[in-house]
N, C-alpha and C positions, 0 to 999 in steps of 0.2 A: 633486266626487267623486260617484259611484254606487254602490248595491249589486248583487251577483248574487246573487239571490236564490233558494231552489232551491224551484221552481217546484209546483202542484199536478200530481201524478204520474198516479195512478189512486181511484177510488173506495176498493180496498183497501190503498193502499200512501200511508205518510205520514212515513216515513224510508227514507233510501239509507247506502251506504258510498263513502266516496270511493274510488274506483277508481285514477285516473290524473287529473291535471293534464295538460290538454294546450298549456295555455298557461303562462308562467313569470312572474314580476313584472319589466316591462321589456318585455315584450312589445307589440307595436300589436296593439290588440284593435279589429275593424269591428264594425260591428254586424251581429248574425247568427253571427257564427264561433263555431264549439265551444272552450267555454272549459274543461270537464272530463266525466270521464266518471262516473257514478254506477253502485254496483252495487245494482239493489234486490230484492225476494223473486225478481221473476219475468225479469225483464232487467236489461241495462245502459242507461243513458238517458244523451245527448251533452246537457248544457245550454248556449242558447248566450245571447251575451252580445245585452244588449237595449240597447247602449249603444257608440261609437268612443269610442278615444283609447288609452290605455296602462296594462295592468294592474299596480295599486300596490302595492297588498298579499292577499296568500292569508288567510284568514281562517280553513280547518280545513287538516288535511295528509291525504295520503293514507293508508289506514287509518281518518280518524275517520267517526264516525255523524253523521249533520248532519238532521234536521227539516225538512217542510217549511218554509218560510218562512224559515229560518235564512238570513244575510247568509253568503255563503261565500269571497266575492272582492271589492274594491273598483278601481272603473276612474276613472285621472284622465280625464275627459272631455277637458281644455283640452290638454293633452299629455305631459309626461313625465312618468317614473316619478322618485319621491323619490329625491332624493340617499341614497347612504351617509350612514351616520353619523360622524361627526366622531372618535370611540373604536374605530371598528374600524379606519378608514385609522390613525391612527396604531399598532393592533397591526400591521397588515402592514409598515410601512416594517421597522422595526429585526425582524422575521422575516431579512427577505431580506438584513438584513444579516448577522445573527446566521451565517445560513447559509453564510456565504463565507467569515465568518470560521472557522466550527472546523474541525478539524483532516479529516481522511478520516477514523479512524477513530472518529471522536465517532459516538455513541448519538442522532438527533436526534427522541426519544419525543415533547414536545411537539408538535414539528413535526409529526410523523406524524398526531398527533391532531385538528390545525388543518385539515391537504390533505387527510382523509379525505372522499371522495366517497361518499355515501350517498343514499338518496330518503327522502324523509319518514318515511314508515310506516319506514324501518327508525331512523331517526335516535327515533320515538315510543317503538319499541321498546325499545331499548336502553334509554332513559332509565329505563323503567319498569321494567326489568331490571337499571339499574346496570351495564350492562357500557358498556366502554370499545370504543367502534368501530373505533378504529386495531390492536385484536388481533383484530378478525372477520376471518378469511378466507376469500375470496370466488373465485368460479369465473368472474363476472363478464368479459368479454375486456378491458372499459375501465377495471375496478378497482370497480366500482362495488358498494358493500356493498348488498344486498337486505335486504326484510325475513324474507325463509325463511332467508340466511346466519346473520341473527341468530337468529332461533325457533332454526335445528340447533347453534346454536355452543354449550359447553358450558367454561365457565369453570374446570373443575376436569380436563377432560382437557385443555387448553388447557395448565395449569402444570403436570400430570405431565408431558408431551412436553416440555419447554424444562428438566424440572429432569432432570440425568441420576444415574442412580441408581448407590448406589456397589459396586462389584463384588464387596467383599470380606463385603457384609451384604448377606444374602438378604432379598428383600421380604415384610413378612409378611401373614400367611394372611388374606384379607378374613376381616368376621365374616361370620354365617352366614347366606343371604338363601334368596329362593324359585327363586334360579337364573338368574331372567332380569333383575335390576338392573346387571349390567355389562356385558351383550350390547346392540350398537349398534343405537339408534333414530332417526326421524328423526321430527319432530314438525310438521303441516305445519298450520296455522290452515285449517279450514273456511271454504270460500265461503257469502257473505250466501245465495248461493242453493243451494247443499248445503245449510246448518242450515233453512233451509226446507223443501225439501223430507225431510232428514230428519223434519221435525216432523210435515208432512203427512202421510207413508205413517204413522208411528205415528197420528195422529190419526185416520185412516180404519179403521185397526184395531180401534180404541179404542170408537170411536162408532157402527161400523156390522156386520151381521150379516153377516159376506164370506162367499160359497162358490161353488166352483166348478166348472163341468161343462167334458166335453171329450168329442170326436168327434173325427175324423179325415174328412178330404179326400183325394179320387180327383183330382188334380192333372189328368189325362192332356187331357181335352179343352179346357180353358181356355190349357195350355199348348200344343197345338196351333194352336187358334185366333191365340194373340199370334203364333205362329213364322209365320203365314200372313200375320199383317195388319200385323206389327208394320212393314214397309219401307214400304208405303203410309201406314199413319198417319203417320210421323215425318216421312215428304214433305211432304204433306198437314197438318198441324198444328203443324211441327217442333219437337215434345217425342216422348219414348221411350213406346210403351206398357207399362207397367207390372203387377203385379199387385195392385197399390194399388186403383186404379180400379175391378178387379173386387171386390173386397172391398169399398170405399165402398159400391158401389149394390149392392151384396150386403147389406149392412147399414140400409140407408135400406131395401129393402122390408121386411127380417125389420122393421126398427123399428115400421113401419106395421102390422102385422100382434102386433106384439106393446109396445103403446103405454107399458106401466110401465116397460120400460130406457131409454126417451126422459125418465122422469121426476125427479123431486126430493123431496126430503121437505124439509117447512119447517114448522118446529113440528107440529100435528099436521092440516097441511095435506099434499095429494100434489099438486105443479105437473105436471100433463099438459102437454108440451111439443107445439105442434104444428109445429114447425119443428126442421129437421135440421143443428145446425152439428155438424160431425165433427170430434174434434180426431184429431191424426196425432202420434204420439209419435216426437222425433227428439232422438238421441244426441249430446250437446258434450261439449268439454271442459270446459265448468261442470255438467255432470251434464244430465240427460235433462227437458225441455221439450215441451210439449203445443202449438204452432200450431192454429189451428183452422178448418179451410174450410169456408165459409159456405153453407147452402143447397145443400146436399150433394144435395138430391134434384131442384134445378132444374137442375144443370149437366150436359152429357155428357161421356164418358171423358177426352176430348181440356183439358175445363176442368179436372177434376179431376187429372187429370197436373200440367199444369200450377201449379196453387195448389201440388200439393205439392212439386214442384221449386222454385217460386219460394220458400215457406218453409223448406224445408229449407235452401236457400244461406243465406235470412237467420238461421235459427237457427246457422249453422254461423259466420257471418259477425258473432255478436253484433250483428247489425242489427234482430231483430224489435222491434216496439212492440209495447206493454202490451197493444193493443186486438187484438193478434194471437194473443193468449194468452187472450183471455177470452172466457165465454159459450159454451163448447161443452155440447153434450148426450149427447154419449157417445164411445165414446175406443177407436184402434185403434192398438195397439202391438205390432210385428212384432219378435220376438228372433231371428226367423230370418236377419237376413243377420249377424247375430254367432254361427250355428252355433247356436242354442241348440234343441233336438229337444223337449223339453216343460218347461213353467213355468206359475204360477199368478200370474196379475198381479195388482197390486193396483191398488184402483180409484181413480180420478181424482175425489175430492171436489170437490164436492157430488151428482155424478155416481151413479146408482146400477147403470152394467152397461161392460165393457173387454171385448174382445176381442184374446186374442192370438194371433199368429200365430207359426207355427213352421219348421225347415228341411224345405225337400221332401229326403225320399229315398224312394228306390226299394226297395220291399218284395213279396215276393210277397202275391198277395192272391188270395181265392178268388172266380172269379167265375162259378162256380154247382155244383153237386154233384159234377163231374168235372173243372172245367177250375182249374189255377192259373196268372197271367200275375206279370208285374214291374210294376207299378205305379208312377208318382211318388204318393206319398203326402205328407202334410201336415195333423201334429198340428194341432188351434184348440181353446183353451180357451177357457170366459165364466163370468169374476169377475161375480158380482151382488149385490147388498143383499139376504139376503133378508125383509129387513124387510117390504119393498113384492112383491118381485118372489119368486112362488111356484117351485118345482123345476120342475114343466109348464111356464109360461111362459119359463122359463130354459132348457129342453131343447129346445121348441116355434121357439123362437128359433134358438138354434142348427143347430139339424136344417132351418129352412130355407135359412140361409146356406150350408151342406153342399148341398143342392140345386142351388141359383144356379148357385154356382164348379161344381158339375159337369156342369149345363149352362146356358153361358154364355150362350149363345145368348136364354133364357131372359129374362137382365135387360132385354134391348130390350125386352121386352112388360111389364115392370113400372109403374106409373105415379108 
């Protein structure tokens, strides 16, 4: 026999949540093959087995918290998985006989409770809950009780519905509550990496002096320029040009020119960062993740497209690694392609400066004593600490990256 053992993850991360079992006991496990899936602060990580032959026994379920180092599945190496045990074949035989024998219109409760197909986490639950599985009703198509069927199922409307009330006695009057204790809830357990990041945006609140300045962007000649080059580039490099790109190296000069939002505070040290990893804020269905592209100020457009396509698919695709997520120095998160016209980000600790971007529209805008035109316009805020980083240096910043994007042309000659 072997352990799998769950592996050293990252510098910060020293428990996971089981996610999915992707292997079952009975299984031929190679070695190398993904034997489950871990959910932890910042991703999900595939562990795979370091060991061939056939997996014997599960050792946590999905749903539990497992430790590094923690034993979480055991592989026969020589080959089969353990026999049944001797007391459950004999409950199945006289089942199936029981079952033939009674009549159509028998009740078969027991039975119910024996065939009830459920996944771990929701079989934990229950238990912990005391309800009985064969009364969860599930949406499931293959009948399969979940652990949300369990979380929403509610044992006492459960027996109101099944007892019918009698016609001739009116039901009486609940007592008297705050109005919302009988209107329907659904109760859905937070992800390992929701209660994370829940914690983080409060912690950065908490611990750092947030504020934040906002300008507005003259859209009109950077989007010219893409509408001009964008069929050549995508030939030529084939990835889309972006406004990403110009916002990157719009950002690595302002950084250069304004060196405390590239920094850190570490006790009552300031780490001057002399290197630009950018992270790129992208939207899942586990909530919103930071990838980070490296070196943001050696690459040209056509790199930086890229990193962030390639990230983005792996964030969307629960593929990224840990090391994909770490070590950025400042952080650009765009609410505009979800409509959003203006917001106040919050910052990406330990980080001390975010830029957010906003939806272009088209606003009149004056452009000089006499003349008014239509504009693309384009709110940008910048969250800063300002612990470190003063209101000049936080405006100074800003007001250059307003430059850049409005003349594009411009970042060619930055270094």
């Amino acid at each position: 026999m072997a352990d799998i053992k769950v592996p050293e993850l990252a510098e910060s991360i020293t428990e996971g949540t089981v996610a999915q079992w992707l292997k079952q006991p009975g299984d031929t496990v190679n070695k190398g093959d993904y034997v489950v899936e871990l959910e932890t602060d910042k991703v999900n990580v595939e562990i795979i087995s370091e060991y061939s032959g056939v997996l014997a026994e599960l050792k946590a379920e999905e749903g539990d918290t497992v430790n590094v180092g923690d034993t979480i599945a055991v592989v026969s190496e020589g080959g089969e998985a353990p026999a049944p045990k001797a007391e459950e074949k004999k409950e199945e035989a006289p089942q199936e006989v029981k079952e033939e024998a009674k009549p159509a219109d028998s009740k078969p409760a027991e039975d119910n409770k024996q065939r009830t197909i459920a996944s771990p986490a929701a079989r934990k639950m229950a238990r912990e809950k005391g309800i009985d599985l064969s009364e969860v009703p599930t949406t499931d198509p293959m009948g399969r009780v979940r652990s949300q069927d369990v979380a929403n199922y509610d044992p006492n409307q459960a027996t109101q519905a099944a007892q019918p009330q009698a016609a001739s006695k009116p039901a009486p009057k609940p007592a008297a509550t705050d109005g919302n204790s009988e209107k329907p809830v659904e109760r859905i357990r937070m992800s390992r990496r929701r209660q994370t990041i829940a914690k983080r945006l409060v912690e950065v609140q908490q611990t750092s002096a947030m504020l934040t300045t906002f300008n507005e962007i003259d859209m009109t000649n950077v989007m010219n320029l893409r509408k001009k080059r964008k069929d050549k580039f995508q030939e030529e490099n084939d990835v889309k040009l972006g406004f990403m790109s110009f916002f990157t190296k719009a950002v690595v000069a302002a950084l250069k020119r304004s060196p405390l939002l590239n920094a850190e505070i570490d006790g009552d040290q300031l780490v001057l960062k002399k290197f630009y990893d950018i992270g790129i804020a992208v939207s899942t269905d586990e909530g919103l993740v930071v990838p980070v592209v490296r070196d943001a100020d050696r690459k040209n457009f056509a790199e930086i497209e890229k990193d962030i396509m390639g990230l983005g698919k792996k964030a969307r695709d629960n593929k990224l690694a840990i090391s994909d997520l770490q070590g950025g120095t400042f952080t650009i998160t765009n609410g505009g392609v979800f409509g959003s016209l203006l917001s106040t980000p919050i910052l990406n600790g330990p980080q001390v400066g975010i830029l957010g971007m906003h939806s272009i529209q088209t606003r009149p805008v004056a452009i000089d004593a006499e003349r008014m035109e239509n504009r693309p316009m384009m709110y940008v805020a910048l969250s800063y600490d300002h612990r470190i980083v003063d209101g000049k240096e936080a405006v100074t910043f800003l007001k250059r990256v307003k430059e850049l994007i409005e003349d594009p042309e411009s970042l060619l000659f930055e270094a």
